[in-house]
Structures are given as structure tokens and as C-alpha cells.
N, C-alpha and C positions, 0 to 999 in steps of 0.2 A: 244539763250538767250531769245527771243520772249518768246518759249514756256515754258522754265521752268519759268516764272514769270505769266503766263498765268496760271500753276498749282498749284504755291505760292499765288498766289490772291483767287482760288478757294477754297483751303483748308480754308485759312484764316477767309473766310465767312462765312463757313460752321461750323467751330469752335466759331465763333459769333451768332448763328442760336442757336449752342447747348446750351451754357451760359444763352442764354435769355429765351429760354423753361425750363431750370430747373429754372431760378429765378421766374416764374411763377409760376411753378410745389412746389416751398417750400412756395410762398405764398397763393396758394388755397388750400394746404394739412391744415393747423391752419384752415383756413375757413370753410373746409369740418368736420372735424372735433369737433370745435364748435356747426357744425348746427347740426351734430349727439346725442352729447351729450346734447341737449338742448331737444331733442323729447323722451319723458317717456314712458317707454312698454306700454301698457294698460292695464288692467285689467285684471286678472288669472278668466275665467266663471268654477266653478266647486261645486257639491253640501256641504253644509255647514248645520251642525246639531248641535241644542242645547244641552249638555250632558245633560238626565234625568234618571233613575234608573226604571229599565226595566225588565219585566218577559221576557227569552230569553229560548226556547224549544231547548233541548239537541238530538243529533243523537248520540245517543252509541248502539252499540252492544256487543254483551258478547260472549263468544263462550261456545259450547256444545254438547251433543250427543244427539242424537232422541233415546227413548227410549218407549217401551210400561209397560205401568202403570200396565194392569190386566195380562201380559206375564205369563202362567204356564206351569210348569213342570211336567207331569202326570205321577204316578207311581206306582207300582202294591203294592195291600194291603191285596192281600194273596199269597201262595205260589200255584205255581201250572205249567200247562203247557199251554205255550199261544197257543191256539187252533185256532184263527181265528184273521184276522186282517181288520176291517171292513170300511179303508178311501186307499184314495190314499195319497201319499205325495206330499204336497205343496199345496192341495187343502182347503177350506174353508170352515170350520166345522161350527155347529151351537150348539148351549147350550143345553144338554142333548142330542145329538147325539152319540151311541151306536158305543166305538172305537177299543178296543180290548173287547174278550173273555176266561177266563182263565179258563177252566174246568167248566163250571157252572152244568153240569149235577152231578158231585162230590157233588156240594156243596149244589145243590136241594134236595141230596139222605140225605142228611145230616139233612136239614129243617125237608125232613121227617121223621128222626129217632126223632129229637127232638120235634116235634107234637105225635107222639105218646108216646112216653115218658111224654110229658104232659098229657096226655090222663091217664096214667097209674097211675101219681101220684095224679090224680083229682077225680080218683075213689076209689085209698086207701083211700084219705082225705074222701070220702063221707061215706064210712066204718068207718072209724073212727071217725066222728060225729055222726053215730049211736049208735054205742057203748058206746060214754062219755054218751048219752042221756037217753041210754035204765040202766048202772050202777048209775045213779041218780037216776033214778023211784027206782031201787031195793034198793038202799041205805034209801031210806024217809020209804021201808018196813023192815028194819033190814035185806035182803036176801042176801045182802054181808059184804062186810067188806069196811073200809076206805080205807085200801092198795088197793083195786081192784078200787077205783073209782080213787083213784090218777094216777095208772097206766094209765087206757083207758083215761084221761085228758093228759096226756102225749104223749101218741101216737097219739093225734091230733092235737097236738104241730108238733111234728115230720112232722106229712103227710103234713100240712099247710106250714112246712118248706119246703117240697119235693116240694109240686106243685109252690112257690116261685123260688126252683133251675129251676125245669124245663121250666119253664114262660124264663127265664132271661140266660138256654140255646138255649132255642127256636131262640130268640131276637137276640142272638150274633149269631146265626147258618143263620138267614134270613139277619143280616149286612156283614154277611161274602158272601151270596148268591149275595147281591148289588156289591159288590165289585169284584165280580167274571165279572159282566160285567163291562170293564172301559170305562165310559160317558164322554165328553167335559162339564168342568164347563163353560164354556164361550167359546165364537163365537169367531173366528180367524182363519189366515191359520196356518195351523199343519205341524211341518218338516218331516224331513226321520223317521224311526221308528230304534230304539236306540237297540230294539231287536229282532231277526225274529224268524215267526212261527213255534211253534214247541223244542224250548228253553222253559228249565225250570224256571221260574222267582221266586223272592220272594217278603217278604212287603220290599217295600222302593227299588226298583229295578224300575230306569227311563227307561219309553218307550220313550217320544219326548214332543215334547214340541208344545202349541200353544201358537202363538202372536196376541193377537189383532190389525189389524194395524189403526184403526179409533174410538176414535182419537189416537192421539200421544201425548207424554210428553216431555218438555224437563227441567235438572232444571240446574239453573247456579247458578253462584257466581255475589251480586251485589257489588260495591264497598261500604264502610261503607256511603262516603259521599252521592251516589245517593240512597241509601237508606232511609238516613235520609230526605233526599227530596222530595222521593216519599211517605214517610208517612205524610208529613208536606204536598202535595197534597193531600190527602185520608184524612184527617181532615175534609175537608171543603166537600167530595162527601159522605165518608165514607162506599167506597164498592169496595175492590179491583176488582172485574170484570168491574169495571170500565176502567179500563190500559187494550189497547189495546197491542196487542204482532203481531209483525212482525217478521218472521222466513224464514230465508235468507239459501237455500242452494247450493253450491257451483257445478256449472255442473261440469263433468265428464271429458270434453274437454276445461274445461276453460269456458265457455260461463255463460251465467247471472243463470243457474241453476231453479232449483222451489222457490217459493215464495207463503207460505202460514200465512192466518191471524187468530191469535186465542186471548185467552185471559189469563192476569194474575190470577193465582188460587191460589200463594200462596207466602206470603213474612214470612221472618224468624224475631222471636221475639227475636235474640242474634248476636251481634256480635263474627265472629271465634276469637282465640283469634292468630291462627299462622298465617290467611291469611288477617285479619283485610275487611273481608267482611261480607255478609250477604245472608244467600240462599234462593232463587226463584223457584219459575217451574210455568210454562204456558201450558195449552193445547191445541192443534190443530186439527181441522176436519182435517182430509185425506181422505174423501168417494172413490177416486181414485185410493187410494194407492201408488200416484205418489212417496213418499219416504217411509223409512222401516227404521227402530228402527236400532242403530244403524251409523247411517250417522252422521259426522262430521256438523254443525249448526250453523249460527251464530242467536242472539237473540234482536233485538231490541225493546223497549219499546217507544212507541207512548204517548205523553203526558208529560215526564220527562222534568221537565224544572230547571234552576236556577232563584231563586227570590231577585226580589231588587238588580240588580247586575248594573256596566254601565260596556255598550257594544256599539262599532261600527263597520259597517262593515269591513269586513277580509281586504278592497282593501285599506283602511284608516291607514293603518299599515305602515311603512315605516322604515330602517334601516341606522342609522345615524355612530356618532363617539363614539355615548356611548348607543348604544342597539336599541332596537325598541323606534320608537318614532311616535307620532301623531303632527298634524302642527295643533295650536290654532290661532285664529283670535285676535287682539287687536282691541280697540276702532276702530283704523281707517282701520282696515279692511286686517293689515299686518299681515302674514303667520310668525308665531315663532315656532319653532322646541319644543315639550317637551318631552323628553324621559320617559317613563311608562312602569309598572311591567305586563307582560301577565299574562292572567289566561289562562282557557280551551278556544276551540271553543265549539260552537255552533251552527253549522249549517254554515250560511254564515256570522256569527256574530263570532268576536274576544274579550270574557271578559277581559274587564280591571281591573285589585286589584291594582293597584295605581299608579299617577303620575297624576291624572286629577281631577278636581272636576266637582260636579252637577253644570248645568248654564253655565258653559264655553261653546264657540263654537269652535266647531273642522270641521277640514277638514276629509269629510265622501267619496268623490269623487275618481278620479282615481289622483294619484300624480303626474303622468306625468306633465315635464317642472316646478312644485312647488320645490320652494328652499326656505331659511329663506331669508324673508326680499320680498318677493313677492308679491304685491297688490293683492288681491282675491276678483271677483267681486260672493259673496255668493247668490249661487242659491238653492232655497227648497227642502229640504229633502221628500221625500213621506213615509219613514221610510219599503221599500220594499228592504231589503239588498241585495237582490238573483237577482234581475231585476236589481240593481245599479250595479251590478258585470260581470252582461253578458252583458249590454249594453260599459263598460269600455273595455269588452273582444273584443265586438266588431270593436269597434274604434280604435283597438289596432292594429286589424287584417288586418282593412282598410289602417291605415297609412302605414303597412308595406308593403301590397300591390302596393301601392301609388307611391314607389320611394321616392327620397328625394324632391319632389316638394312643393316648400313654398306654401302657404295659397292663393287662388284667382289662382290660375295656373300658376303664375308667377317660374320662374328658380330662384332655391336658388343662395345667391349673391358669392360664387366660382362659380358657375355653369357659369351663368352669364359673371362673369368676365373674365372666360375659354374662353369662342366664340367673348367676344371682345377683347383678347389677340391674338384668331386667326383672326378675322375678319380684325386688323388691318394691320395684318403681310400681310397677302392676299389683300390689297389694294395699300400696300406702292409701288412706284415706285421702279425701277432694277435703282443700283448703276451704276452713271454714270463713264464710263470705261474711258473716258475724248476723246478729241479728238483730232487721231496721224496721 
């Protein structure tokens, strides 16, 4: 009897132990509580920009083919057999460089049937102005007749006409001898040859073709709007080779490709009516030949901006319950949500067409932890959108590195409250097993 009362009094106590730590525990839970609610975040540090209306430089490119501008197609302008072939294929021809030969010894025999045939008609003509001259003398003596002087007047009509044909077979017989040899109008590498020696050709029968490959062309399609924009910059310089051109080609294995700089040479005075653009071409050194007419392009335009637009940077964009929205500052400094209509990018800039006005401040920073209703303590814009974007990158990259560790090194408060859940289990005394 001793002991079970001995065990009845222990319980007892123990259950008066637990009563009294939870009437403590609901009274410093309200207190705790309280003194939470009484302490206000601080202040959101993040940069804040006046809206003002801004010229914002556009990155567009357009796609296209490489192509050569003076590319020709050589081909035979008389009939004949091609007798000799005077390049190798693939090789780099130069302007008036001698390429095929098509019989020219035919066609020299020929010049000279037609030089002397001149020759021939040049000295009936000279007979026959002696004669008109010698029947005038006898005409002023009465020692002919009329009919005889009109005749010999006639006949140096005729001869006059002969040595005219002849002159003008001569001419066609010495262009047909030019053409016997075929020249490179223009410098380029020259392909395979289209005919082999010893084939009879005729006029209009292609041999091969040269490319110039330096420079290069390429021409696109702009859209109507950047069009009208680019000419609305060319107002004020008034000289397209002012637009620089960037030409972007795509490696072969994937990798960054070549990249060459040339310039705008040519915008179009019409809008298409089926693709509602407008056509360009630019030209490009190539002195290395690194790309070839042909190749797949893409075409960038250095200078194309949008005017009078508001834009903030890309990072200042945020996606709410009713679309993108940017966070504006009030008077005292609170973060309110406004939803706004995108336009194009720009670079590392996002156009806005509406939902904001000029003068308002916005939030230009990273939005991290910003929600409506958030005290923002507004730090200054440098108006470097590209540097505001890679420094958010970076901070982004850090936190996550970080782990979850709050602010000063301190253990976030689950964390926290995790090792004094364990710390305390691991101190607590071993239940007493009573004693038997």
C-alpha cells in the first residue's frame, strides 16, 4: 500500500508541473506575438527610375543569303570549236585575263578576207571618182552626152556604197575575231568549265561562271515600321552609308561563325504590298574570302533605334493576376502593382505602349521579395540597363549558392528552431522508471 501511493503522489505532481508550463506557455505565446507584430520590415533597397521618354537602340536582325553583286556567266559569242582552255578551275582570275579560245585562226582568216575586200572596194571608189571627174571636164566641152555623166555619177555612188559595206564587214569580222578569244570581265574565282575542249560551241552556249567574292551583298526585307524609322534617322545625317551593317554567319558546327562589318547601300522607296516590308542590301569586305555567296546570313543594322518611346529595363517586368505589370512608388514610398501593354524589346530594354505615364516612378531593379504594399527604400538609377541586369544576375546566382541562410549568418528561424527541438530532446533527463 506504501508503494502504490508513493506512485499516486508522483504522478500527481508531475501532472501539476505540466498544467502550470502550459498556463505560461498560452500566456507568453499573446506576448510573443504582440512584440512581433509591433516590429515593421524595413525598407525594400532596390533601384527606382523616373519614367521619361527615351530614344532606345534596337538589335534586330533580318535573315538572308550572301550573294555576289558582279557574279557572271561567260559565254561563247560565236560558233566554233573550243580549242584551248586557258585557267584552271577554282582558281582567281583577273579582268581581261585570256579564258577560252574558239578557233581564232578561222576567224583572223576572215579579218583578212575582209581587209582586202576593203582594199578592193576602196580602189573601184578611186576609179570611180575619176571618171565622174574626167565626164564633167568633157561635159562643159559638149564631148559627151548627159546620160554618160549621170551614169559615171552613179557608179560612185555604188563604189562609195561598196567601200561602206566593206568598212562595216571588216568591223563585224574583227568583233567576231574578239570574241574568238573569251576574256574575264571582272576578277573572281571561276568554277569548273561547263564545256570541254574540243566540243563544238555556239553564241549563247555557257562555259562557267565567275564570282567575285570581295566584296559581298546581301539584300533583305525590312519591316515597314523599321523602315520608317530608319529613314526618320537619315533626316537628320542624310547619307545612308551612314548605318552601319553587321553580318552574322552561322558556323558549321554550331559555334559563333564569321562575323563581318559593312555598310547600308541601299533602302527601298515602296512598301511590298504582299509582305508589307521594305528592301535593303548592304555590302561587305571579304579580302579573305572567309564566306562565299550563297550562305545562309543573318543581317543586323547598328544604329536603328525607336523614338520618344518609355522603356525600362527587361528585369523591371513582372507577371501578376492580370498580365505584366511594373511596381510604381506612391508618395510615401509604397510599391503598387500596375499592369501595362508591352511593346518590342530593345536590347536590355522592355518598350512600354501603355499602362504608365511620364513622371511616375517605377521600380527598375530586380523584384526579388517586392510584393504590393512594400515600403521601397529608392536607390538611383545610373540609366545602364545592361549593367542593372547582370549585377541582379549576379546576386541571384550568389543567393542560391548561399543556401537558405538569413541575412548576417544567422540560421533561418525553421532552421533554427530545428536544433533547439533537437537540443532540447538531447538534454532532457531519462524518465524516471520509479523505484522497485
Amino acid at each position: 500500500m506504501k508503494t502504490a501511493f508513493r506512485f499516486g503522489r508522483a504522478s500527481l505532481l508531475v501532472l501539476v508541473a505540466g498544467l502550470f508550463l502550459a498556463a505560461c506557455g498560452q500566456e507568453e505565446a499573446p506576448a510573443q506575438a504582440q512584440q512581433g507584430a509591433g516590429q515593421e520590415r524595413p525598407p525594400h533597397p532596390v533601384e527606382v527610375a523616373e519614367l521619361a521618354r527615351r530614344d532606345v537602340a534596337l538589335e534586330r536582325s533580318y535573315p538572308s543569303l550572301l550573294r555576289s553583286d558582279d557574279e557572271v556567266t561567260l559565254v561563247a559569242r560565236v560558233t566554233g570549236t573550243l580549242e584551248r582552255r586557258h585557267f584552271e578551275p577554282g582558281e582567281m582570275v583577273e579582268e581581261g585575263q585570256v579564258l577560252y579560245s574558239i578557233e581564232p585562226d578561222v576567224y583572223q582568216a576572215a579579218v583578212n578576207q575582209r581587209e582586202a575586200d576593203l582594199q578592193s572596194a576602196r580602189a573601184e571608189l578611186e576609179r570611180a571618182q575619176r571618171d565622174a571627174s574626167r565626164f564633167e571636164r568633157l561635159l562643159s566641152q559638149n564631148s559627151v552626152s548627159r546620160q554618160q555623166v549621170d551614169q559615171a555619177r552613179s557608179e560612185l555612188g555604188v563604189a562609195r556604197a561598196a567601200v561602206a559595206q566593206a568598212e562595216a564587214a571588216l568591223a563585224s569580222a574583227r568583233i567576231d575575231l574578239d570574241y574568238a578569244e573569251v576574256t574575264a570581265p571582272v576578277s573572281g574565282m571561276i568554277s569548273l568549265s561547263r564545256v570541254n575542249v574540243g566540243n563544238l560551241v555556239s553564241n549563247g552556249t555557257e562555259l562557267a561562271t565567275i564570282t567575285p567574292l570581295d566584296p559581298l551583298e546581301v539584300r533583305f526585307q525590312l519591316p515597314q515600321r523599321d523602315a520608317f524609322e530608319l529613314r526618320r534617322q537619315l533626316d537628320g545625317s542624310g547619307d545612308i552609308a551612314d548605318i552601319a551593317a553587321v553580318l552574322q554567319v552561322p558556323g558549321l558546327d554550331g559555334g559563333a561563325g564569321e562575323r563581318l562589318e559593312g555598310r547600308l547601300d541601299f533602302l527601298g522607296s515602296r512598301v511590298e504590298e504582299g509582305t508589307s516590308t521594305v528592301q535593303a542590301s548592304a555590302t561587305f569586305a571579304n579580302p579573305e574570302a572567309r564566306v562565299l555567296p550563297g550562305q545562309f546570313v543573318r543581317v543586323s543594322l547598328e544604329g536603328l533605334k525607336r523614338f520618344e518611346v518609355l522603356a525600362v529595363p527587361e528585369i523591371a517586368i513582372g507577371q501578376g493576376l492580370m498580365g505584366p505589370q511594373v511596381f510604381i512608388l506612391d508618395e510615401e514610398n509604397i510599391a503598387r502593382a500596375r499592369p501595362v501593354d508591352l511593346g518590342e524589346v530593345a536590347g536590355p530594354w522592355q518598350v512600354l505602349r501603355g499602362g504608365v505615364e511620364p513622371g511616375e516612378r517605377v521600380v527598375v531593379g530586380d523584384l526579388a521579395g517586392i510584393e504590393p504594399g512594400t515600403t521601397i527604400d529608392p536607390q538611383p538609377f545610373d540609366g545602364d540597363a545592361q549593367a542593372l541586369m547582370e549585377r541582379a544576375m549576379q546576386a541571384r546566382e550568389q543567393q542560391q549558392g548561399g543556401g537558405a541562410a538569413a541575412p548576417g549568418g544567422q540560421p533561418a528561424q525553421g532552421e533554427a528552431a530545428q536544433q533547439a527541438t533537437v537540443g532540447d530532446a538531447a538534454d532532457a533527463p531519462e524518465a524516471d522508471g520509479g523505484e522497485g
